[in-house]
C-alpha positions as CSV (number, residue, x, y, z in Angstrom):
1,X,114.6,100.1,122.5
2,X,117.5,97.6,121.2
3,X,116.2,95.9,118.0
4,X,117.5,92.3,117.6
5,X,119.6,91.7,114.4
6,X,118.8,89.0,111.9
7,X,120.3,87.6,109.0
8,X,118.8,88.2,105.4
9,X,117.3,84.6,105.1
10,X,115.6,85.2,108.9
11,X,114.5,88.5,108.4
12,X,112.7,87.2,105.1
13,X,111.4,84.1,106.8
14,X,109.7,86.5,109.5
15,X,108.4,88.3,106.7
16,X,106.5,86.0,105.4
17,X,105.5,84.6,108.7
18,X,104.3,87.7,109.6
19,X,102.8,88.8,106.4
20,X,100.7,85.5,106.0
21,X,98.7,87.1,108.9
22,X,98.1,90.6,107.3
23,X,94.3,91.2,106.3
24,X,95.2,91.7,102.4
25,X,97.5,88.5,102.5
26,X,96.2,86.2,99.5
27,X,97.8,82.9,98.6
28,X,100.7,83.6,96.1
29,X,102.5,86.8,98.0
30,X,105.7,86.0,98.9
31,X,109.0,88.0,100.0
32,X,111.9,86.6,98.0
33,X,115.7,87.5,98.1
34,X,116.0,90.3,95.2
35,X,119.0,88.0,93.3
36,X,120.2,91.4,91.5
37,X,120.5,93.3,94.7
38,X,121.8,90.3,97.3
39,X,125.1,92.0,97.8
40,X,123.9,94.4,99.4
41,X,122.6,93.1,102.1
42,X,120.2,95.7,103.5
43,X,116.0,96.0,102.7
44,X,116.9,96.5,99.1
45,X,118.0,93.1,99.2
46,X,114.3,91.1,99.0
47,X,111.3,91.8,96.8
48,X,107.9,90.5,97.0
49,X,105.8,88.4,94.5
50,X,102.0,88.4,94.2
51,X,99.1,85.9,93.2
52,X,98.9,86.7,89.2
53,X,96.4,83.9,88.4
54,X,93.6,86.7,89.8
55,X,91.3,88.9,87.5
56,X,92.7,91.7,88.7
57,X,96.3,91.4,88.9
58,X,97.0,94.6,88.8
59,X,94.9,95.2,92.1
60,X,96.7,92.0,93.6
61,X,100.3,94.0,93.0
62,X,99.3,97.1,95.0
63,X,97.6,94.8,98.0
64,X,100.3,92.5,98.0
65,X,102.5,96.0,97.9
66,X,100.4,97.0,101.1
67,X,100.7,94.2,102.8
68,X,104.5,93.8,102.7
69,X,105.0,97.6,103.5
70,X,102.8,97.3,106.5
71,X,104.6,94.1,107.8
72,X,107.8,95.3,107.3
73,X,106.8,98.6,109.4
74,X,106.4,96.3,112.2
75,X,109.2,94.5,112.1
76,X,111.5,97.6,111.7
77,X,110.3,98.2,115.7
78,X,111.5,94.9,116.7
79,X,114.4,93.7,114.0
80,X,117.1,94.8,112.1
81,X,119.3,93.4,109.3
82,X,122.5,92.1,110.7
83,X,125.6,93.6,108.5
């Protein structure tokens, strides 16, 4: 199955998108353009930030860790990062 390229900025924005529909998803987790790693353009290029106003922020780290690596296992069927 052909996987339709996207851009950095789109393949974030579906991210999030998609990840504001995960089960974990809590206000506050976000996928963000990893500014040290931009010029690389491939998945090492975004990073993820988590609600840290929580009790346990800790525990909000490795959900928010969850979610993102779940979402992104579904979009990797469907999308790829355009070089």
């Amino acid at each position: 199955m052909l996987r339709t390229p996207l851009s950095l900025d789109d393949y974030i924005d579906q991210l999030n998108q998609r990840l504001r529909e995960h089960p974990k998803y809590r206000e506050g987790m976000l996928v963000t353009r990893d500014m040290l790693a931009v010029p690389t353009g491939g998945p090492g290029s975004y990073t993820f930030t988590w609600p840290k106003d929580e009790s346990d922020a800790t525990q909000a780290w490795f959900d928010a860790r969850d979610a993102v690596f779940d979402t992104e296992l579904e979009m990797r069927e469907r999308y790829s990062l355009a070089a």
